[in-house]
C-alpha positions, 0 to 999 in steps of 0.5 A: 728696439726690442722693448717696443712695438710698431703700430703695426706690430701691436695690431698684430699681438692684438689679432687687430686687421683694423686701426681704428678699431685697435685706436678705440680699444687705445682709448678704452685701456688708456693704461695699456698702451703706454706710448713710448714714442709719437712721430709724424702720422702713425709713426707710434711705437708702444711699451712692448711689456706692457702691451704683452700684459694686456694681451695675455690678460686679454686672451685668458678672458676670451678662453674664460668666456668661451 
């Protein structure tokens, strides 16, 4: 189970407090979030690398912008 992030989990590595706005950066970045596994509601779980990738490259923009 450490290869994987929760819903919750991956909100949380992308400073998200809000599904939906976490679901319309999901729909942005499509190639980000690669999701390993779907189940009922928002049983999602997403590939933890990949996810970690997209945050650091995330996070280094901001510092570049700021």
């Amino acid at each position: 189970m450490n290869d994987i992030y929760t819903l919750e989990e991956a909100m949380a590595r992308l400073g998200f407090k809000s599904a939906n706005a976490f679901f319309q950066l999901e729909r942005k970045y499509p190639d980000a979030f690669v999701i390993m596994k779907r189940g009922p509601g928002r049983n999602i779980r997403y590939h933890k690398a990949t996810l970690d990738r997209f945050a650091k490259r995330r996070e280094d923009l901001k510092q570049e912008k700021s």
